[in-house]
N, C-alpha and C positions, 0 to 999 in steps of 0.2 A: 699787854697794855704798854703804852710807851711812857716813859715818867722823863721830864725834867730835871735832872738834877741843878740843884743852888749850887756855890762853892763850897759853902762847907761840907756838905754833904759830900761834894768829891775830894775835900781833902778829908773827911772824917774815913771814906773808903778806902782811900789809898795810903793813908798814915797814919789813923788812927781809929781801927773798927772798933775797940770799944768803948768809943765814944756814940757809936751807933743804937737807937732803941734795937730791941728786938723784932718791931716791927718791920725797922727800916732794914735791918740784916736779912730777912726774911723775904723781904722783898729784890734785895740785890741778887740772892741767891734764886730766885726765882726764873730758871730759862724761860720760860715762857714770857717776862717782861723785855722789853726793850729799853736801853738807856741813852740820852741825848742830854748833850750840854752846850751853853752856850758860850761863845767865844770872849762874853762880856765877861764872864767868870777869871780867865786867862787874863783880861784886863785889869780885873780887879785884883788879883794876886801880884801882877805886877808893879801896880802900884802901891800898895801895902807891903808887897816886900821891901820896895825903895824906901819904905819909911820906916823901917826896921822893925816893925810891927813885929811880938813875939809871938803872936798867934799865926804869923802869914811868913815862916821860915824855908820853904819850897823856895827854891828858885822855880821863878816862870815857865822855861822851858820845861824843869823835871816834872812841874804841876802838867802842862797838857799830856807830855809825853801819858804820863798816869793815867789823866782822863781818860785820852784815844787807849790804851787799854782797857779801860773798862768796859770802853762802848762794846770795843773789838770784842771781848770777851762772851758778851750778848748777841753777838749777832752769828 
């Protein structure tokens, strides 16, 4: 199946699994799923990081960098 990821969810994957339910783990770990996200994501970390937001401390670039890992990792 192909799932969506939100941003949090990719930052909760790449910084911070256990923030993750069990389902959601369950799911990442799952080869047989596929994972895509959107480039709105990157936007929005960007822009929250500019505003020093303590929840959005990734810089932008390290955030996709992460992402396109995880995709990679799936496919």
């Amino acid at each position: 199946m192909i799932y969506l990821l939100d941003t949090h969810m990719l930052l909760w994957a790449g910084e911070y699994p256990e923030k993750l339910s069990p389902t959601a783990s369950a799911l990442l770990q799952d080869q047989g799923n596929e994972f895509v996200f959107s480039t709105v994501s990157v936007w929005e970390v960007a822009i929250k990081f500019s505003q020093g937001r303590s929840d959005f401390q990734i810089p932008p670039a390290a955030f996709r960098q992460a992402a396109l890992k995880i995709q990679v990792q799936q496919t």
